[in-house]
Structures are given as C-alpha cells and as structure tokens.
N, C-alpha and C positions, 0 to 999 in steps of 0.2 A: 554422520552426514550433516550435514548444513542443512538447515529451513527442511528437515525430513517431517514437519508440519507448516501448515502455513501462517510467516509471521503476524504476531499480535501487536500492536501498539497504539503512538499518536505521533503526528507531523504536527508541526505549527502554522504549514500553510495556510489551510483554512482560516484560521483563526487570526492570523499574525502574518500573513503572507510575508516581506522582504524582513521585515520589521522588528522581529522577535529577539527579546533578552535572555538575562542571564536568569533574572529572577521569576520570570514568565515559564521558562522549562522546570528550574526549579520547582513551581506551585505543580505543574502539570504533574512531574514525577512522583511530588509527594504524594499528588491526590490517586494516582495509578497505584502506587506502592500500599495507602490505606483500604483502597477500595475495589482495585481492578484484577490486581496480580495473582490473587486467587485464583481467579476465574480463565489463567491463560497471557492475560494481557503483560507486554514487557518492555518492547521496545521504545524507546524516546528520541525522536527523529529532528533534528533541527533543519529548518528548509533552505532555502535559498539567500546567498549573498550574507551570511554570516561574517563575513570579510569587510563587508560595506559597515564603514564608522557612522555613515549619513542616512541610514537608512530607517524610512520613521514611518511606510505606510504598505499599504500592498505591493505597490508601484516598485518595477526596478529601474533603479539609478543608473544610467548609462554615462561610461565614462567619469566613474569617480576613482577618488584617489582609494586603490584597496590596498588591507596590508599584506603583505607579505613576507618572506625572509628572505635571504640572501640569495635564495638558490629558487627564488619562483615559484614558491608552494606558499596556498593563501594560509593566514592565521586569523584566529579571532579578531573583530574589533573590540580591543580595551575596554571602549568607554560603555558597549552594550554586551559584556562579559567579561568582567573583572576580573573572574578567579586568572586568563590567561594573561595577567601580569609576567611581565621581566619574559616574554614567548616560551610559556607555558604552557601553550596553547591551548586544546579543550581536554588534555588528561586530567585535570583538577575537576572540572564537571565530573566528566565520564567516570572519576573515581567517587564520587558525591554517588552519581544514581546507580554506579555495581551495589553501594556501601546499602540501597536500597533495595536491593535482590533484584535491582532491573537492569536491559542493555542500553547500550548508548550508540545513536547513528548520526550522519552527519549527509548534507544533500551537497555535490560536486557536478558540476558542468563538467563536459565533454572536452578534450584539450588542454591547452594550457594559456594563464591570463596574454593577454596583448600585452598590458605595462611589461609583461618579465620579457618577452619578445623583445619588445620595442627599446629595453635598456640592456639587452646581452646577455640576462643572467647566467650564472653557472648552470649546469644541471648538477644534485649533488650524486655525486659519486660516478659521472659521468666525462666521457673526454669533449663532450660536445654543450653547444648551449641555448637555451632556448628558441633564439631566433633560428640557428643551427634548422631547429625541430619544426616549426611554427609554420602554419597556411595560410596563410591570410585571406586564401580564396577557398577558406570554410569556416564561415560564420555564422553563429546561430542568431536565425531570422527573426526573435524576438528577444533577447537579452547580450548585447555585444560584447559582455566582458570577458570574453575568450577567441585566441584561435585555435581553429582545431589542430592534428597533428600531422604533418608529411606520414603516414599509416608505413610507408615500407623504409625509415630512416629511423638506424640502428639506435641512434637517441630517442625515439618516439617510447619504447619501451623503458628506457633508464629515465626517462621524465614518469612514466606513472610507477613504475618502482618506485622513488623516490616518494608518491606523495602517496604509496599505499605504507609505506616504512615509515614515514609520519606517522600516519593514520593508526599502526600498529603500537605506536609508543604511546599514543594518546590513549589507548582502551580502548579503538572504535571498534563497533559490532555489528554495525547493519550502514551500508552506502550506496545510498540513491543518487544514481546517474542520470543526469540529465540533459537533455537536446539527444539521443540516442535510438533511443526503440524502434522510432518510426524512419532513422535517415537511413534504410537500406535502400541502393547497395553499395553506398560510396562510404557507410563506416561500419560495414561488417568486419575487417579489418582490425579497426581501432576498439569494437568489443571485444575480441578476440585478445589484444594487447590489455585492454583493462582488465579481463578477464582472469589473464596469468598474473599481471600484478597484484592483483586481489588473492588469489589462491596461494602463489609465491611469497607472504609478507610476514609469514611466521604467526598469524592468528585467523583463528576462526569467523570471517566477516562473510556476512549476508550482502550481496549482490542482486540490488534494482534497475530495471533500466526503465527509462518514462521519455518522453511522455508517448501515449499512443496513437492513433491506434498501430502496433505493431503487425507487422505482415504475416498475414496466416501462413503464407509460403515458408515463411522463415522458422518455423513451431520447432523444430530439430535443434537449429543453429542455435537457438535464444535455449532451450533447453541443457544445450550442451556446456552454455556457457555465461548462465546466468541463473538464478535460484528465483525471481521474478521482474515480470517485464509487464505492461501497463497496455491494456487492450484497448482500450479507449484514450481517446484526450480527457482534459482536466473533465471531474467529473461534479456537478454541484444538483442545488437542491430543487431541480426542477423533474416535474412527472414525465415529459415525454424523452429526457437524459435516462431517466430509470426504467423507462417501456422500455429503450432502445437497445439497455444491457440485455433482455432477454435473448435478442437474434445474436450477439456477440457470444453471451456465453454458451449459446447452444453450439458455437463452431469451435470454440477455444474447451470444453468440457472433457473430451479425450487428450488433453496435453496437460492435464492437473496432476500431481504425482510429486512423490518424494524426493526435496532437491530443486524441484523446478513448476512453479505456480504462476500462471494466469493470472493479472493482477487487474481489478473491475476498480480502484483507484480506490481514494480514501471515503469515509462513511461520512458527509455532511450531515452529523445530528449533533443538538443542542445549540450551545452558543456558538456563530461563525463571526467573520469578519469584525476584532476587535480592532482592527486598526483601521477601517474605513469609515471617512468621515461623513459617509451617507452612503445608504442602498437600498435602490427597491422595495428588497426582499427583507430588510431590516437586520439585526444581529440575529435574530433568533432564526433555527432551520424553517423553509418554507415548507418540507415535506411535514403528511398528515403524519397523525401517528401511526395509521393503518399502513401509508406508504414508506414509515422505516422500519415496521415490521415485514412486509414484502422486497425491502432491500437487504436486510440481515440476512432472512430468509435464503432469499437468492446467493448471496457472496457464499455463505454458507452451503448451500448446496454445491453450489460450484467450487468449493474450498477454493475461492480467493483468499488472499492476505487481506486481513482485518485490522484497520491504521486508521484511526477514529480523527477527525479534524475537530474538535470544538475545544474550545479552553475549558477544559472537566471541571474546575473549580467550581460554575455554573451550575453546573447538571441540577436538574431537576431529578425528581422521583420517576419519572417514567424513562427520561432516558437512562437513569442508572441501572433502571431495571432491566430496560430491553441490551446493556452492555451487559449483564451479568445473569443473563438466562442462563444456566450452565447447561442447563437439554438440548438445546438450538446450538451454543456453541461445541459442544461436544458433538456435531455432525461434521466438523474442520477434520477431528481424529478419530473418528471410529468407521468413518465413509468411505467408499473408492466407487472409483467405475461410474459415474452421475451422469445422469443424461436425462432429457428431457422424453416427456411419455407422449405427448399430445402439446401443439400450442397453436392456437388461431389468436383473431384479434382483439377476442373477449376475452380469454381465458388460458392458462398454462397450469402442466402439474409435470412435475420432475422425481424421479427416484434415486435413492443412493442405496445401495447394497449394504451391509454391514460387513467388516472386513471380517469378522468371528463368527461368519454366517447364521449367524441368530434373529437375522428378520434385516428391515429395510427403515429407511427413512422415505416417505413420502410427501410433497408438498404439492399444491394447490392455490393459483393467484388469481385472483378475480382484477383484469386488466382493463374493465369497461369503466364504466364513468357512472354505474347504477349497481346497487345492490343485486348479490349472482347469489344463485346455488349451483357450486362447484361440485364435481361428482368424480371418484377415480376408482375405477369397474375392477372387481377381482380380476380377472383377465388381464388386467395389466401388472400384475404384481408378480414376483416372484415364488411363491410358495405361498400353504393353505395357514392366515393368518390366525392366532388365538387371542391376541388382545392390539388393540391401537392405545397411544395415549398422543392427543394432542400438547406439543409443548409450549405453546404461548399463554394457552388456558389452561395446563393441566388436566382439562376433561379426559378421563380415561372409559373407556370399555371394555368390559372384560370377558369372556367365553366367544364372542362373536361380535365383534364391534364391524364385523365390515356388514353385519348383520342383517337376518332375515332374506325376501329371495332374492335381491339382485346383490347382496353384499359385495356393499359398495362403502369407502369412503367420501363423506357427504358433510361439504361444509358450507355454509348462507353468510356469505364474505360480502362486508360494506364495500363498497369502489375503491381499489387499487389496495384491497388487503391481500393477505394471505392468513394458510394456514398449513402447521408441520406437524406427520405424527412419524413419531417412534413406533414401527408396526412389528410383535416379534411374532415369530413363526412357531 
C-alpha cells in the first residue's frame, strides 16, 4: 500500500519559498540522510515554480518565461538545477537522493501551463493539444501560471498521463498538488483524473492535495483518492494558527488511516524563510519551544504527515532533538483510533490506543497563556494501567504511575506546552 504510514520528510517552501536550488536540496538531503533517516524521515519535496528560471524569492513570478518541452510538461530550470542539463530533467537529482536511501517529490499546479495553451502544444501521446484541453475560465486566484482542464474532454486525462509518465522516468515518489483540496465541487473531477494518472504511471507515488482547508464533506472522496490532503491553509509559526489545529483535528481524527492521512501542513521549526529579505518574525521559528513540542505532539497524535520546513543545515540542538525523539515519533506507527478525551479553552488531552493492545498513548496541552496543571482521570483511559513513561522527559513510573487515590495522569505544563506518555496496561 502506499503512505500505509504517514509520510516523513522536508519541503523547501518554508525556507525557500519560489526560490529553491539545486544545491539547497542537495544540503537538506544530505543533512536528512546523516541525521534524520533513522528516525523515519525520508521524503525531499521541492516546492513551487521549480520551472521558473527567474525565481529568486518567496514571491511567485507571474507570467514569466517557464520551461518546458515540446509537448507542455514543465522541466527544471537549468540555471537553478544543473544536474537537468540537455532535459534530463529532475531524474539526476532524484537518482543523487535514492543513492541516499531517501525519496524524492516534486510540487505541480492543478492543470496545465497557459504558455503550452496559448502556443498549441502537442499532448504527448495524445490526438489532441493543449489548448484543445485548456479553461481559461479556471484560474488559480493566487499564482496564474496554469489553466486548469475542460474535467469531462477526453485530453484532460492524456495531459496528466503524460506528466505523471514524466514524473515516473524521473524517479519521482511523492507529488504535491496544488490549487486543489479546497476548489470543490468544480474540481472533484480533475482529482479524480490526477488521481488515476498517479496510480496508472507504472510507480509507486505518494499523492498530496493542498492547500486547505478541505471540505469535511468531502473525507470519503479525498480518501478514496488521494493518500493526503491539507486541512488547513498554509500553516506558519504563529500560537493562535496552532490553537486553531486543535478544533480541525478533532473533526478530521476518524479519517486518519492507512493509505489516506489528514494533513495539519508542514512543521515551521528552526530556520524559516531563507530567501526573505526582511520579516517580522525573523529567520528563526517564532514558536516557543514549549509550542513545538505541543505541535509535534499534536501532528502526532493525530498521525498527520510530518514535512519539516526549515533549511536542517541550521538546526540547532533542540530542534534536532525534538525531530528525532523516536518515542513521540513512534506514536505516527504504533497508534490508531485518536480522539480527543476532553478540550475547553485552557486545556486538551487526547488518546491513541496502541494497535498490539498493550496500553495507549496519552497526551495533555496546557492551551492558556499561564502555567496549568493538567490532569487525565483513570476513568478516561482504556484499561487498569501498570506503568506511564513520559516521552519528552523520559520520566517514567512504575507500579502505579497513574498513582495513589485519584490515579491520575498529572502534568504542571508552562503556557502552550504539552505533554505525552506511553501508558502500558
């Protein structure tokens, strides 16, 4: 099965938004391959406008010259990835980071470019041609470099064929869709059409749809035919973005599952926006570090896909640490069934079941603005526990950790932390 856990990786968004090279993934992969890959982590995700020769900052370039080939399927630009010399496209990469036990993905718009419209192009392997296929009266309302596709014109299909049969020559492994998740119901349709070209292209690729928030109505549809879709819009490093995933994941929680995951967007930790030439919030995450152990926490709980944004090279010691907890991340694969136990406007605690019925995972977030003591009452737990271990501290207890007479899990969380224990039975 495909993503029968949920995937690990890094996108360059965050960090690189439009902007990102050859040599920039390069550093990321290697630093994932020395340090991450252990732990789970795999995937290396190139984001937007990869196409764009011009492309030097967050900002997308509207209306610039992109490359392409004959038949209307974009290629690397050259000058900001070499290895796709003589239209080699990205299989030179993508064979660099297998050659490092990792996968390689690539982020594609919805459609196909306006330039191939607008000049004829063939489709390959197609009687029709792009214009043929083209809408012009469906354009995505913040990046114009595509139209989308006539959804019921018999080319609409032999155009993403064509650029998933690319994509398969390339080595690609994981392909983030985007303008999508959110445009139902006028491109339920056209997921549907991506959907079979992805699964049709003779290799095993992982299927994203973004951005969100996606329609809960939809949980079936996006299930049946995608491996993850993106609950939210872009997600960054602000505290009331991170409250605000708890009411999303509690409704997206029962549609988590093998093949097809809920996606709470990527992990703003460490170094962000290397290509902005001023912000705010600065390069570095503005979350505490209390607040990216409560978002790990969370993703985790809810086994979202974990797609780390910061240029790794960076890292510090804590955030290396908090990417390579393997207790917290081992709640992605040994969890099912996650649902939240209690949540007001102070405070949440969620549980996961262990799938080898040997006890539960428990967690606990202090969501006020002041130091809490969080409490989660035997009564809510599944079976009569014998030991908890906390996995961010390792405190463990043993004979009776939920101990004495209200045996309880009890933890005095600074503002917007958390805390996770492994409870066995």
């Amino acid at each position: 099965m495909i993503a029968n856990y949920p995937p690990m990786g890094w996108n360059s968004w965050d960090c690189y938004g439009a902007a990102v090279n050859e040599a920039q993934v390069r550093q990321n992969a290697e630093y994932m391959a020395k340090h991450l890959k252990d732990f789970g982590w795999e995937y290396v995700v190139v984001d937007i406008q990869w196409y764009n020769p011009t492309s030097s900052s967050h900002e997308y370039e509207p209306f610039a010259e992109e490359c392409m080939d004959e038949y209307g399927r974009f290629l690397p630009a050259e000058n900001r990835f070499p290895s796709a010399t003589g239209g080699a496209g990205f299989k030179p990469l993508a064979d660099y980071i297998h050659s490092l036990g990792l996968k390689f993905g690539v982020h594609i718009m919805r459609g196909l470019p306006r330039m191939a419209a607008h000049r004829r192009l063939p489709i390959e392997g197609s009687a029709y041609t792009c214009a043929d296929v083209a809408n012009p009266n469906s354009v995505c309302a913040w990046n114009p470099d595509m139209y989308g596709v006539r959804q019921d014109h018999p080319g609409a299909r032999d155009y993403y064929d064509s650029i998933f049969r690319l994509y398969a020559q390339w080595g690609v492994d994981y392909v983030k869709c985007d303008d999508i998740a959110r445009e139902y119901p006028h491109c339920q349709r056209e997921i549907e059409l991506i959907s079979a070209a992805c699964r049709g292209c003779g290799r095993d690729i992982v299927l994203s749809l973004s951005p969100g928030p996606a329609p809960l109505e939809q949980a079936e549809h996006l299930k049946q035919y995608a491996n993850l879709w993106r609950i939210t819009d872009d997600f960054w490093d602000e505290w009331p973005l991170l409250k605000g995933m708890f009411e999303r994941a509690e409704k997206w929680c029962v549609h988590a599952g093998p093949g097809h995951w809920p996606d709470a967007d990527m992990l703003p930790v460490g170094a962000l926006r290397q290509c902005y030439d001023s912000h705010p919030r600065g390069e570095w995450t503005n979350f505490t570090e209390a607040e990216q152990r409560t978002m790990l926490t969370l993703w985790c709980m809810l086994r979202s896909p974990l797609i780390v944004g910061a240029e790794l090279t960076k890292n510090d010691d804590f955030t290396l640490a908090l990417l390579t907890n393997r207790d917290v991340l081992a709640i992605e694969r040994e969890s099912w069934c996650a649902h939240p136990l209690v949540t007001t406007a102070d405070e949440c605690a969620w549980i996961a079941p262990r799938r080898d019925g040997t006890g539960c995972y428990v967690a606990a977030f202090n969501l006020s603005d002041r130091t809490r003591r969080v409490q989660v009452d035997e009564g809510c737990l599944e079976g009569a526990p014998a030991r908890a271990t906390e996995l961010w501290t390792g405190r463990r207890s043993e004979a009776s950790p939920l101990g004495q007479a209200r045996r309880s899990l009890i933890a005095r969380l600074a503002p917007h932390d958390a805390a996770v224990w492994r409870v066995d039975f």
